[in-house]
N, C-alpha and C positions, 0 to 999 in steps of 0.2 A: 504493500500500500504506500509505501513511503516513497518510490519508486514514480508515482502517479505523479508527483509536482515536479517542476522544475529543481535541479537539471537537466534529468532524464526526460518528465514530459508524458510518462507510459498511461495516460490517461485508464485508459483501456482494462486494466490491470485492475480497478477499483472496484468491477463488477465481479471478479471474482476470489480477489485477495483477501474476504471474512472468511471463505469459505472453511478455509482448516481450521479458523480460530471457533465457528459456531459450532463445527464437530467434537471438537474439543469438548466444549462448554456444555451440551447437552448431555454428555457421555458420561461416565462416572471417571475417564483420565483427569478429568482437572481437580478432583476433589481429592484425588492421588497425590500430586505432587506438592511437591515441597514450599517450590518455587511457582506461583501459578503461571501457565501458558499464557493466562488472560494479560496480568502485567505484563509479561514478557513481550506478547503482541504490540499492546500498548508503546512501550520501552522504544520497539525498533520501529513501529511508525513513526510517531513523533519525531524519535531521535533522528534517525534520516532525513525528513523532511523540513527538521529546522535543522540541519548541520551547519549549515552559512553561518549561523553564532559563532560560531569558531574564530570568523573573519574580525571580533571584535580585536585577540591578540597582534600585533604587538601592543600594550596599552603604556607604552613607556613613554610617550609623548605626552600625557596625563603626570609625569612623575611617579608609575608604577612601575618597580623592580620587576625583571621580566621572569622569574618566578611567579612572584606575585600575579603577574597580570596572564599567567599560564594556570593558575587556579583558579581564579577569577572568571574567566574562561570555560573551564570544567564545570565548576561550578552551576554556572550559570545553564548552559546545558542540560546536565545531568537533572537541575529543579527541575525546568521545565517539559524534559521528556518525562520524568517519572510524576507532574503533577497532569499532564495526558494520559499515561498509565492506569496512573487512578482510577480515570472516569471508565475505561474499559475494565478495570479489575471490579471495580462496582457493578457496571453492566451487568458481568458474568456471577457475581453472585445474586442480583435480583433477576435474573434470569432463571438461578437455584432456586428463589423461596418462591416464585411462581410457577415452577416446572407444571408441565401437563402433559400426559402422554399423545394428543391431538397436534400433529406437525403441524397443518396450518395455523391453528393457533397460537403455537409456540413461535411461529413467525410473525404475526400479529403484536404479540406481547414483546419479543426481542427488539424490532425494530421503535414500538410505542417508547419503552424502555431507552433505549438507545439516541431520540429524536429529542426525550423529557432532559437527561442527561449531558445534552449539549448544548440546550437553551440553557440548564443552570452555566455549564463552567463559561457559556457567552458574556452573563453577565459577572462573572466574577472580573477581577484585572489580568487575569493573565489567560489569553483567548487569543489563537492562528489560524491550528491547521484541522478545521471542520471537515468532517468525508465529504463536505460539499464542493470543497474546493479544488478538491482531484480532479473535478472536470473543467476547471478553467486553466487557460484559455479555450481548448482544440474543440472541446463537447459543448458549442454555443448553442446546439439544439437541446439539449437536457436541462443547459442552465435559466431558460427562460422560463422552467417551472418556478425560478426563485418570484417570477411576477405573483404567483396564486401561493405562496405560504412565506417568500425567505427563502432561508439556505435550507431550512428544515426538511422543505419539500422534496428535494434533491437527493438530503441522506436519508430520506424515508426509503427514497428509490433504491440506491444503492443497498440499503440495508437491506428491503424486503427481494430483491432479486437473487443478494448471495444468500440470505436464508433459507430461501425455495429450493436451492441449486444442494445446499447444505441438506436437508433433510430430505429429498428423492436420493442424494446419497447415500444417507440413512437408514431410512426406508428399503430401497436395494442390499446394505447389506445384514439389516438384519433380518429379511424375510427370504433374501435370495430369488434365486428364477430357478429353483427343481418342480417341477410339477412334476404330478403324480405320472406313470405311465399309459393307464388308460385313456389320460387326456388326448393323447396322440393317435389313439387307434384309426384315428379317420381322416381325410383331408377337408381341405377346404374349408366350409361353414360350418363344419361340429368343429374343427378346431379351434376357430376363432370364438365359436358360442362359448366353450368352455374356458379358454384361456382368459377373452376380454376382461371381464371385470377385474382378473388379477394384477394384468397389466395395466390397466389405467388407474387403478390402485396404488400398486406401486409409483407409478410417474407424473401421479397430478401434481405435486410439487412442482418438478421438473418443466411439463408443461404451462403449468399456471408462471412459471417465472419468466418463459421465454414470452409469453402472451403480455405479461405485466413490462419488459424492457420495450418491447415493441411500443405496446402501449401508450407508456411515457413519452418515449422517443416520438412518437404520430403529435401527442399534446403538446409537444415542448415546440416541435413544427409547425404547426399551426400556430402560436404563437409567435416562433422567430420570421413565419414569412409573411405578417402582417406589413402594407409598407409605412416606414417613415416620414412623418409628415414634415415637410422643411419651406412653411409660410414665412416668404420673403422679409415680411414685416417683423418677426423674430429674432432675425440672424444677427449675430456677434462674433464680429469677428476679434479673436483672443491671442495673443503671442506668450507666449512661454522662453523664459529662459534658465537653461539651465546651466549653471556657474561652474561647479565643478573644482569647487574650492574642499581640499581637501583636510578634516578635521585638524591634522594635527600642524597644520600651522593658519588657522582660520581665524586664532585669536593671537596670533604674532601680527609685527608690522608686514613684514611679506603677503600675509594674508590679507591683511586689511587692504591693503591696494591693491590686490588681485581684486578685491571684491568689488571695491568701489570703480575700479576699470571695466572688469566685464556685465556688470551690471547694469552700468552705465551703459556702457558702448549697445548693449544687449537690446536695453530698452530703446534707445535711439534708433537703431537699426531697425526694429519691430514697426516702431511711428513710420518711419520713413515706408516699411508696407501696408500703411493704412489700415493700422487695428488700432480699434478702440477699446482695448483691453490691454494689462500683460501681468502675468501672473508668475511670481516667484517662489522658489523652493521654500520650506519650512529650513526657520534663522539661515536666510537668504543676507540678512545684515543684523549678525549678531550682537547688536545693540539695544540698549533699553530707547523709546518708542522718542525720548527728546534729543535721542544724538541722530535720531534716523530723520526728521524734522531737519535738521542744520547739514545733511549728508550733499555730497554733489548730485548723489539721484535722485534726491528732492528736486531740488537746484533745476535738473533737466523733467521733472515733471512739470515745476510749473511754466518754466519755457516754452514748453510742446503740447501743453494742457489736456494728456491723455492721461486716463486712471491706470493704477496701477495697485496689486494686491501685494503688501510685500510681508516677509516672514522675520518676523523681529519679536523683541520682549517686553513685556507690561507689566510696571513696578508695579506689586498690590499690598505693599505696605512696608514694614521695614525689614529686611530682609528677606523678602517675599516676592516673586513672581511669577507671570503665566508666559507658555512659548505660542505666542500669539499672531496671527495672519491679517494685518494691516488693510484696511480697506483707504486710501490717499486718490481722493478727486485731483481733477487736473489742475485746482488752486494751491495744489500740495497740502490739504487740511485731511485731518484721520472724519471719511466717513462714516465706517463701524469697523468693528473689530471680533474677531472670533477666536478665542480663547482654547489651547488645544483638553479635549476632554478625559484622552485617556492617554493617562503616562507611563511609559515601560518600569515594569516591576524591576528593580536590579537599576536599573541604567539611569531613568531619571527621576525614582525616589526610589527608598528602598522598601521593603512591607517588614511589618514587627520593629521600626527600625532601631528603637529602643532595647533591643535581644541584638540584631544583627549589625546595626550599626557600629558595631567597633571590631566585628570583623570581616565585613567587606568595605573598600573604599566606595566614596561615592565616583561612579562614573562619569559624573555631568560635572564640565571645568570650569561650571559657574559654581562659585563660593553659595551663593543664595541658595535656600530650598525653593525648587519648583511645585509649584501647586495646580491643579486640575483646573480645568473652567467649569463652567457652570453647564448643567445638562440642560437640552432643548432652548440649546442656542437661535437668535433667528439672528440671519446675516442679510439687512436690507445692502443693496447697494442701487447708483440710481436706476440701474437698468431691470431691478427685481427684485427677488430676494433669492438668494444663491446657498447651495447647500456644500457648507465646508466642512473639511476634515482634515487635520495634520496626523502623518505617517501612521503611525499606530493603529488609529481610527478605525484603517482602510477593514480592520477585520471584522466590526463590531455594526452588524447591519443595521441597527435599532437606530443609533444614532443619525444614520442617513436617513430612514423611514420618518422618521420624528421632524424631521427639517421639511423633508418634501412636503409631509403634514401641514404644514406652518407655512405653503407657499413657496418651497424652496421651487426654480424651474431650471437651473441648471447646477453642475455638480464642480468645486477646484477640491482640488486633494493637493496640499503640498505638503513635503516629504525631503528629507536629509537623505538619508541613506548610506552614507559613508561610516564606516569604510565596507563596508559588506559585497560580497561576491553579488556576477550576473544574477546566483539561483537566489538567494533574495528577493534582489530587484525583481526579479520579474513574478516571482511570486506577491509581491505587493504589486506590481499591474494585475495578478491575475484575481485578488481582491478587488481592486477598482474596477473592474471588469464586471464584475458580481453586480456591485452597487448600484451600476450603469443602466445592466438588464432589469433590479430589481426594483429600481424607482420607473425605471420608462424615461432616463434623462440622457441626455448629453452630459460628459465629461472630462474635465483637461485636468492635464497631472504634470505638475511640476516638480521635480526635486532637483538636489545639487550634484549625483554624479549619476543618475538615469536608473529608472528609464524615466522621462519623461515622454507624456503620448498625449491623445486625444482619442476618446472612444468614442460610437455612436448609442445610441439607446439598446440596438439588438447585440452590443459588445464588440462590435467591430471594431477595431485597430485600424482610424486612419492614418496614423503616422504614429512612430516610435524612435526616440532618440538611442544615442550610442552609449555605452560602458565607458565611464569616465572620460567623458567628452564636453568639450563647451560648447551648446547650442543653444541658437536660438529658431524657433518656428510658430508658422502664426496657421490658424485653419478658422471657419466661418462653423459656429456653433448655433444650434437651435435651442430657443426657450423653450418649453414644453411646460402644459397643466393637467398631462392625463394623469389620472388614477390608476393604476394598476390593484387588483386584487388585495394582493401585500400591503398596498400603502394605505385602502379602506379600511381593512379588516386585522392587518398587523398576524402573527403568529398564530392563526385561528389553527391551520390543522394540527400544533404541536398538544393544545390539548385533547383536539377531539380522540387525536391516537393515544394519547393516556387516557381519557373516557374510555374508547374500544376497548384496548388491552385492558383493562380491567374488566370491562363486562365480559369480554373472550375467555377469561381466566377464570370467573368467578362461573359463567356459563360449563365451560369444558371440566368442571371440576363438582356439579352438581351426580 
């Protein structure tokens, strides 16, 4: 399963990669071991699929010993695989206290089980890599189920097709294909009269899963081949730059004039293609909000009197701040501001930090403590109201659903990313991607060493920048007001499937 995201990409692989782990679980092996299968599972999904953590070492430009910053490191990893672990080691035992001898049903229950389980660890802080996400980018026809639940809906799919696949395996071997002898005595239609009902016995799982991937896959198309509507009177056209100033000299003088050059030069370049937008990476000018005011790319804002959204910090008291996304009209005055809402656990606060605090350093090379913004932000700007998110964000779909709520009609996401590998990067586009199809928006993506892109509503990638590159690029982006399913009704099937599975169970067990 881990295999399914970038770098690899094996999308494909998602649909059948529970498969060992549900046989497992139903069997009496897991209740054997020592060590459960289930975490183990857990372990090496996760683990693989956030490996790019890795990329945080060398951390010695912070002034950490490169020990230090090699445990640091581990560390941090090894939480976060084994707080994914978890949630499948859980699975697998409320999978136990609901057990029922009715396959279908125990597919019913596993996946309910499994979908309830993922909305809790979403809301917790520390939330990536959903079985949702396995299908983005390549599987844009599956993920346009996210329009009718969320991501929920997607790993409902995934879940309930390797469960089906899981228990016709099951099924096959613990009942086998010997029929008696006399079954055979004759051809034709006594054969088939006598054998049928054993065999479709045995393989309605089997059948039912191939019928139910089709399925999905027909809804999810109909869906994705809806056309785009792109009324003239909408369109914004937005430039992106991306800087590609690299963390560990971003707050040296070196750094500081990289920044203020390409930024500059960046934004000018943009105006001169006739956008009336430009949107920059999160701490795009890592400065609090009154040195970004006196900056030269003020200076050239109000020169050229185009807005611009820039990625800077908002003093909130004394010692206190947010890593905030600057909304600056073409007078160079702050229009609004969007305050980023979810902060990496480890990196830029620590959790418990009163326990861990004296033994991990803090990662963030601002002295200050950083604090959260406020939930159900709304981001007017003059052209709308716009649904932002900084880096992190990109995994937590509620908070983009909540903005569209509130009028958002278009989607910026800006994003640091440094120093982290391509598989990263482009697993945070392949969240933004999500967002994109799940609201029904247009969205541009800015960070400072890429990717930065621009999606369409159906997720489509019209442009993507390069692997630590300085670019700049401009594309014509549509407002949108539709509703999608998700954005009326919000995670309605996640309870209905814990409704089900509990009547399935309570039913199958009368």
């Amino acid at each position: 399963m881990g295999l399914t995201v970038a770098p690899v990409g094996a999308w494909f692989l998602a649909w059948f990669a529970l498969i060992p782990l549900w046989i497992l679980v139903v069997t009496p092996i897991e209740k054997n071991k020592p060590f459960p299968p289930s975490l183990l599972w857990g372990l090496g999904y996760h683990g693989v699929a956030l490996c790019w953590i890795s990329g945080l070492h060398p951390l010695t430009w912070l002034g950490i010993p490169w020990l230090g910053s090699v445990a640091i490191v581990i560390f941090c990893w090894l939480f976060i695989s084994f707080w994914g672990g978890i949630l499948v080691f859980v699975w697998s035992k409320l999978m136990g206290i609901f057990y029922t001898q009715n396959s279908l049903a125990r597919v019913a229950i596993g996946t309910a089980i499994w979908c309830v389980l993922e909305k809790i660890w979403s809301v917790s802080p520390l939330w990536w890599s959903s079985l949702s996400y396995t299908q983005s980018p390549h599987n844009l026809v599956i993920l346009h189920l996210g329009q009718i639940s969320g991501p929920t809906t997607v790993t409902a799919a995934i879940v309930a097709v390797n469960g089906l696949i899981a228990e016709a395996l099951i099924k096959t071997k613990e009942e086998g294909w010997n029929y008696q002898k006399e079954n055979y005595t004759s051809f034709g239609a006594g054969i088939i009269a006598k054998t049928a009902p054993g065999i479709i016995a045995k393989t309605a799982p089997g059948i039912i899963a191939i019928a139910l991937f089709i399925l999905v896959h027909l809804i999810g198309f109909g869906l994705y081949s809806r056309p785009v509507s792109q009324v003239l009177e909408t369109g914004l056209k937005v430039g992106v730059v991306q800087g590609n100033i690299p963390n560990r000299i971003k707050f040296k003088p070196l750094g500081n004039r990289r920044i203020m050059e390409n930024y500059t030069q960046g934004y000018l370049n943009l105006v001169n293609q006739g956008v009336e937008a430009v949107l920059t990476p999160e701490g795009a000018l890592p400065f609090f909000e009154n040195e970004i005011i006196y900056s030269p790319l003020i200076a050239a804002v109000r020169e050229k009197g185009v807005l611009i959204w820039i990625g800077g910090y908002k003093r909130q008291g004394k010692g206190r701040y947010t890593n905030s996304l600057f909304t600056f009209t073409g007078d160079g005055e702050i229009y609004s501001r969007y305050d980023k809402e979810k902060l990496v656990p480890l990196g830029e606060y620590i959790p418990f930090e009163n326990i861990l605090g004296g033994i991990i350093n803090r990662l963030s090379p601002v002295t200050a403590t950083q604090i959260p913004g406020k939930s159900n932000q709304i981001v007017e700007t003059p052209f709308g109201n716009a649904i932002v998110s900084i880096c992190y964000g990109s995994a937590f779909a509620e908070q983009f659903r909540n903005q569209t709520v509130a009028g958002g009609k278009f989607i910026l996401t800006a994003s640091n990313n440094d120093p982290y590998s391509e598989a990263m990067q482009f697993q945070h586009h392949a969240q933004d991607i999500m967002r994109a199809i799940e609201n029904d928006r247009w969205a541009v993506r800015a960070t400072n060493t890429g990717y930065s892109a621009f999606v369409n509503p159906h997720g489509e990638t019209l442009w993507i920048s390069g692997h630590d590159t300085y670019e700049t690029h401009a594309e014509t982006i549509y407002q949108r007001e539709t509703q999608t399913l998700y954005v009326r009704w919000g995670d309605w099937l996640c309870w209905v499937l814990g409704i089900w599975g509990i009547g399935v169970w309570v039913r199958s067990n009368e």
